[in-house]
C-alpha positions in Angstrom: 65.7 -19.9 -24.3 67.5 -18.7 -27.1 65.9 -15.5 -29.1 65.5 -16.0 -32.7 65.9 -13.2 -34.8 62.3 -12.2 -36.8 62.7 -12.6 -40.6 60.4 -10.4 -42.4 59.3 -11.0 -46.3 61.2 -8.8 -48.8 59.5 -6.0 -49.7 58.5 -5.9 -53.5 60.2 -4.1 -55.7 58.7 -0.2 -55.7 59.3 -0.5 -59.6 56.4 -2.6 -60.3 53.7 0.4 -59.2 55.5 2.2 -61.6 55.7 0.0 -64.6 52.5 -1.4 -64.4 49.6 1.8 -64.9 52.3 2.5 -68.1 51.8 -0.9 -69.1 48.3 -0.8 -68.8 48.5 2.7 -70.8 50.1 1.5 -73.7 47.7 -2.1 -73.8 44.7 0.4 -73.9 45.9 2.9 -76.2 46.8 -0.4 -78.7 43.4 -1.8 -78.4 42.4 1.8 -79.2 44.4 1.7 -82.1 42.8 -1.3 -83.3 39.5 -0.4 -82.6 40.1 2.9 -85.1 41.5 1.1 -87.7 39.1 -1.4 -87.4 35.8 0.8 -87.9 38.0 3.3 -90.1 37.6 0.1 -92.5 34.0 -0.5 -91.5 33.6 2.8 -92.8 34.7 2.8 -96.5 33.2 -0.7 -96.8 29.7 1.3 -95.9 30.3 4.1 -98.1 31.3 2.1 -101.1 27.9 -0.1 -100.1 25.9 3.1 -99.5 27.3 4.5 -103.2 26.4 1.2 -105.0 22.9 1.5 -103.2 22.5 4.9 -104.8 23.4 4.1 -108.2 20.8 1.5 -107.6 18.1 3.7 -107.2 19.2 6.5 -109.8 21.9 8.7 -108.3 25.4 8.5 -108.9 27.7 10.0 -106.1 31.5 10.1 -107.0 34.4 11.9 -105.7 37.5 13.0 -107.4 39.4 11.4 -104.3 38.5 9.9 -101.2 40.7 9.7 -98.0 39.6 8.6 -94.5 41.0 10.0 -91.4 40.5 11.4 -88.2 42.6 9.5 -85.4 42.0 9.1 -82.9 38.3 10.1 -81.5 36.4 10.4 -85.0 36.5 9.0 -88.2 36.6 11.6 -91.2 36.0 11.2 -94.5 37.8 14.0 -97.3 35.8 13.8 -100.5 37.2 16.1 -103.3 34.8 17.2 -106.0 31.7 15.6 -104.3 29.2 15.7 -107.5 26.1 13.2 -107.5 24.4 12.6 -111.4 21.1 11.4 -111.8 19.8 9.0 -114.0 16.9 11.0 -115.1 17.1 13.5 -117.1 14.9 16.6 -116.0 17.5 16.4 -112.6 20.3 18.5 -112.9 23.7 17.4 -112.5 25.1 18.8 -108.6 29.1 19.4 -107.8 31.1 21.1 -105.0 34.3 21.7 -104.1 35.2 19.5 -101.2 33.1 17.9 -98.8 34.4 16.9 -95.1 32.6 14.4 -93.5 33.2 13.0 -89.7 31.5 10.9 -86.9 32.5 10.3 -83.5 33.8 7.2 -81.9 31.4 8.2 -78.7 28.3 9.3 -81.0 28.1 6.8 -84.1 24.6 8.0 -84.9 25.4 11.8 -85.9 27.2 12.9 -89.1 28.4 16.5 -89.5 29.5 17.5 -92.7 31.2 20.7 -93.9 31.0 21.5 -97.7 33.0 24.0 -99.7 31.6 25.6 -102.5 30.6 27.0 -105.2 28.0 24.6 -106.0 28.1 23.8 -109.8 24.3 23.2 -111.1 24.4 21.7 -114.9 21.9 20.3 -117.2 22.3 16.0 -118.4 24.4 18.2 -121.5 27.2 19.1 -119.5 25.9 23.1 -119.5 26.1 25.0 -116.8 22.8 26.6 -115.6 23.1 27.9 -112.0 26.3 28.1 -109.3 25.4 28.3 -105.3 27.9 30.3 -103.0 28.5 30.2 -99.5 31.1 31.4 -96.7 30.3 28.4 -94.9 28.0 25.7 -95.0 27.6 22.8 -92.4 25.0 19.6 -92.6 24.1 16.8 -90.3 22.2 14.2 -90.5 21.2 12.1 -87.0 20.3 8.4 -87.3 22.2 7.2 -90.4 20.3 4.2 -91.0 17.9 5.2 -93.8 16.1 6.9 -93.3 17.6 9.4 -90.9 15.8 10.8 -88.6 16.9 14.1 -88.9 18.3 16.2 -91.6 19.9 19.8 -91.1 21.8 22.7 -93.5 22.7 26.0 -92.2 24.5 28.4 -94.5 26.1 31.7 -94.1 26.5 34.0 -96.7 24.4 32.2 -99.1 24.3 33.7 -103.0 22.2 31.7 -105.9 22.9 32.7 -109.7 21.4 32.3 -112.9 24.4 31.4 -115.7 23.7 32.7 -119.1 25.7 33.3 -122.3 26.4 36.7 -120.8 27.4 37.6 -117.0 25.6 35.7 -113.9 22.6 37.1 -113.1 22.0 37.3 -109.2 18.8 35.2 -108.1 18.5 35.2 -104.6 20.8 35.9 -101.5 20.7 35.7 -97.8 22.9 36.1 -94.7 21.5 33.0 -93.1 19.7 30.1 -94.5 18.6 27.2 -91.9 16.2 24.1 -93.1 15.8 21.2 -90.9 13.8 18.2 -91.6 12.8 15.6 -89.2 10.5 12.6 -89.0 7.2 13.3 -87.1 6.4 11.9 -84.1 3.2 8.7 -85.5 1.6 5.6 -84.5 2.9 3.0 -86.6 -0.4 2.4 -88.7 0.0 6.6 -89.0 1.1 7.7 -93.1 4.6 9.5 -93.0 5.4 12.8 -91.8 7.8 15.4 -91.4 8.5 18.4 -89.2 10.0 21.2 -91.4 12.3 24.7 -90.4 13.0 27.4 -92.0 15.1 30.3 -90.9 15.9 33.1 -93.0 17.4 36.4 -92.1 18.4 38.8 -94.6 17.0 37.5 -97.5 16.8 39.7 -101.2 15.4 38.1 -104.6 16.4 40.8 -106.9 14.4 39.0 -109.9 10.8 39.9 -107.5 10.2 43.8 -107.0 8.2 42.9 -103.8 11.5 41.5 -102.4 13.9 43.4 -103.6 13.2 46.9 -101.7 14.1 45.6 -98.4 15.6 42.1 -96.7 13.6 39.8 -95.7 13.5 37.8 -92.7 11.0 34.6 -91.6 11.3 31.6 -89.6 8.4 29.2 -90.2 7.7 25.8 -88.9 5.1 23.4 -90.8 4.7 19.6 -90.9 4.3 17.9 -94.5 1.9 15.2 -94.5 1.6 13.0 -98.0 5.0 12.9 -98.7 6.8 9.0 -98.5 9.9 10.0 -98.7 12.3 12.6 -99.6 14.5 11.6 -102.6 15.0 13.8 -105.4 12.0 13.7 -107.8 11.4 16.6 -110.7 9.3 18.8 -109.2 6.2 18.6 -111.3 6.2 14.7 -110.6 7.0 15.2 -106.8 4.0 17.5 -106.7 1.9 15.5 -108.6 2.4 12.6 -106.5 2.0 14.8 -103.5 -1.4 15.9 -104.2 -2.6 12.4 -105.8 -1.7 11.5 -101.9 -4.1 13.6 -100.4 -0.9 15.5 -99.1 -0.9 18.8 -97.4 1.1 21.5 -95.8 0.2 22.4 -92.1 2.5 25.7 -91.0 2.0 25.6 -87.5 3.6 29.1 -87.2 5.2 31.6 -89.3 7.2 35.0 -88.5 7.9 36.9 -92.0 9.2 40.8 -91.6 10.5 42.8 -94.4 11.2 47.0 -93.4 8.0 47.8 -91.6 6.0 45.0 -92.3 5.7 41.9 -89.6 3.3 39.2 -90.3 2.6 36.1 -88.4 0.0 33.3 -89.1 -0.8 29.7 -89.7 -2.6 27.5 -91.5 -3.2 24.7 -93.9 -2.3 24.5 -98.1 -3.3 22.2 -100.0 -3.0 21.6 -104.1 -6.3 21.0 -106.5 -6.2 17.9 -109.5 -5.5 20.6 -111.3 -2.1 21.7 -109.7 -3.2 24.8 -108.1 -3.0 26.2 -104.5 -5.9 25.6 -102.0 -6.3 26.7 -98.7 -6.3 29.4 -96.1 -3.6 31.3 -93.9 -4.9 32.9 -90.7 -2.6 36.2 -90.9 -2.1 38.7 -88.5 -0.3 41.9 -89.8 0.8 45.3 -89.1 2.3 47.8 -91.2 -1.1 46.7 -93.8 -0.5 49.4 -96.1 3.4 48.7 -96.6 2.1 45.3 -97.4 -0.1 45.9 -100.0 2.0 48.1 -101.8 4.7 45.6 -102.1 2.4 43.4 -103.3 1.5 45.6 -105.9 -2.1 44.9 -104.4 -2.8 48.6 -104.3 -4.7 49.5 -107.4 -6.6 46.2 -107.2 -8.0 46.2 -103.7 -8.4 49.8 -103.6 -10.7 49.7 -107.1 -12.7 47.2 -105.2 -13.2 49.3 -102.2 -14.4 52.3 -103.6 -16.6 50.1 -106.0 -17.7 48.5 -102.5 -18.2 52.5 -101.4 -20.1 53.2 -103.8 -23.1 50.3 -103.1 -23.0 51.9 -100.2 -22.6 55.2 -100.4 -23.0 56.7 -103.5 -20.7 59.5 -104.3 -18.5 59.0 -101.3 -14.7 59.4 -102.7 -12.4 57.7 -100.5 -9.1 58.5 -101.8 -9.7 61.8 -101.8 -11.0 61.2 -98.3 -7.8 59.9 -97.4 -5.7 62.4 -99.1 -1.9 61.8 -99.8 -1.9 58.3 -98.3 -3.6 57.5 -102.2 -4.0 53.9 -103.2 -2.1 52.6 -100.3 -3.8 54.0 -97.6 -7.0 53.2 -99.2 -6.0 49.8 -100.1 -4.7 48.8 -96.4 -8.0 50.9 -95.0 -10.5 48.2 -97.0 -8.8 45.5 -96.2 -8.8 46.2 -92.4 -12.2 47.0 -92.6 -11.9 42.8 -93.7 -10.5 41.7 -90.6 -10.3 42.5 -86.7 -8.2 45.1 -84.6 -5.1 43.1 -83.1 -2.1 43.9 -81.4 1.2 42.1 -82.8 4.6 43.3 -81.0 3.7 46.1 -79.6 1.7 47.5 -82.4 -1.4 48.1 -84.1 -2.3 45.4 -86.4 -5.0 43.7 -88.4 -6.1 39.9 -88.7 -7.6 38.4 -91.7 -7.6 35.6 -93.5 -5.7 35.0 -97.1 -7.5 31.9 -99.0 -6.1 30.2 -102.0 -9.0 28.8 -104.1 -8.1 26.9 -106.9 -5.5 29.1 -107.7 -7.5 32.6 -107.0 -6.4 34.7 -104.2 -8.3 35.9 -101.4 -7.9 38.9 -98.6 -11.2 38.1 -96.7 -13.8 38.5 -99.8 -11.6 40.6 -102.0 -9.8 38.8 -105.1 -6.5 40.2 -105.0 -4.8 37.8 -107.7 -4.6 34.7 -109.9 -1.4 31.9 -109.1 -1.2 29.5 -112.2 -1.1 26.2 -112.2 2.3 24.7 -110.2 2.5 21.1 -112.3 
């Protein structure tokens, strides 16, 4: 028989592994592009809806110009001159800067905003009342559908002046300022809630002499029960409302240290029909007698102690007991004699109550002051 040769197939070109992955490459990055442009216009169509929603329910949000941006893994949005207006007239007036806005393609549901300041505060006349400084400011917001679940600012270098016809006058100040606001965990048939933050470290109000000695430091968490939501209201009316609610103020727990004074408590505040505070603050504190001096509470407890003395004991003296320590001493001695021996960090401490009745203030029995009314 004759042998015939064995034919084999031609081999494929080599090429096509190499063409192919760059193919695929430049189809993906395409449908990439689309997909960016594509929610990029998504994205002004919602803010110019979200704006006309505003202006709808009072507040008028503008910039001086808008551009969108970001490519390719976020979509930013550059607002010059952010101010928002209200329509009524006890609101002040609010513009910044710039504001930088931006969500990511892989996480839709968080926003993180960078703002640049000063922030100008001005009356419905066009005067300017107050300006906010900052080094840097940053907010977020998670779950943009309204309302979000959970709002966040956290500020460096914070500064808050009064303008007058003169020079600004310094309010308040801090190194750091956190607040964060979240929904509360409910049963649907539940009335709204909200988990609240605060952290403040190196804080001075200049305008309060018991705050302006020393900086002052808390970080407090509470949740805020009777409030529906959280839109801008003048204060009187949003407090009114608040207490017409049956709403009240449960701090779960508190830190606040200024110098040598640490105090930590919790507790429940509530507001009477007639505007003023109600309610009591479990407090446990050491450094007492720098306390009550800052306070200015010095003269008035320690007037009520020796008057207590004296039921008892007639003729006992007990600042001159006490000797150099004076009012202080005998001022943080009564009020101890109030509460019960504690430990807090390390070192000797008290634990009393402070009550808010109506208005009047309360450590344990002793009346140390009168609050007036808040609306």
């Amino acid at each position: 028989m004759r042998d015939v040769p064995y034919s084999y197939p031609p081999a494929r070109p080599r090429r096509l592994w190499l063409i192919l992955p760059v193919v695929t490459l430049v189809v993906l990055a395409l449908a990439w592009c689309g997909l960016w442009y594509f929610a990029a216009g998504q994205a002004e169509s919602e803010i110019a809806a979200w704006r006309e929603g505003e202006a709808q329910r009072g507040r008028v949000i503008t910039c001086a110009s808008q551009e969108i941006g970001g490519f390719p893994f976020r979509i930013e949005v550059s607002c010059a001159e952010p101010s928002v207006a209200f329509r009524d007239p006890q609101l002040p007036a609010l513009k910044a800067k710039n504001a930088l806005a931006a969500v990511q393609i892989y996480q839709p549901n968080l926003l993180i905003a960078e703002i640049s300041g000063p922030l100008a505060v001005t009356q419905a006349s066009g005067t300017a009342i107050a300006s906010i400084g900052w080094r840097d400011a940053q907010v977020s917001v998670r779950g943009l559908m309204p309302p979000p679940e959970r709002v966040s600012a956290v500020f460096d270098k914070i500064t808050a002046d009064r303008l007058d016809a003169g020079a600004p006058e310094r309010l308040a100040a801090a190194e750091h300022l956190e607040l964060h606001v979240r929904q509360a965990p409910r049963l649907p048939a539940d009335p709204p809630a909200f988990d609240l933050g605060l952290r403040l470290s190196g804080a001075t109000v200049p305008q309060v002499p018991q705050l302006a000695s020393a900086p002052l430091n808390a970080d407090i968490s509470a949740v805020l029960r009777g409030v529906d939501d959280l839109s801008p209201k003048p204060l009187a009316q949003r407090l009114r409302e608040f207490q017409a609610a049956g709403g009240r103020l449960d701090i779960r727990q508190a830190r606040v240290s200024q110098g040598e004074v640490v105090a930590v408590g919790q507790g429940t505040l509530r507001l009477t029909a007639a505007g003023r505070l109600d309610g009591e603050l479990n407090l446990t504190v050491a450094g007492l007698d720098q306390l009550v001096t800052a306070l200015g509470l010095d003269q008035a407890v320690a007037r009520q102690t020796q008057g207590a003395a004296n039921r008892l004991a007639p003729g006992l003296n007990l600042e001159k007991l006490l000797g150099s320590r004076g009012n202080a001493a005998l001022a943080a001695a009564g009020v101890a004699m109030l509460g019960r021996p504690a430990e807090l960090e390390g070192r000797k401490a008290v634990t009393l109550p402070l009550r808010f009745a109506d208005g009047q203030v309360f450590f344990g029995p002793l009346m140390v002051g009168q609050m007036q009314p808040l609306f």
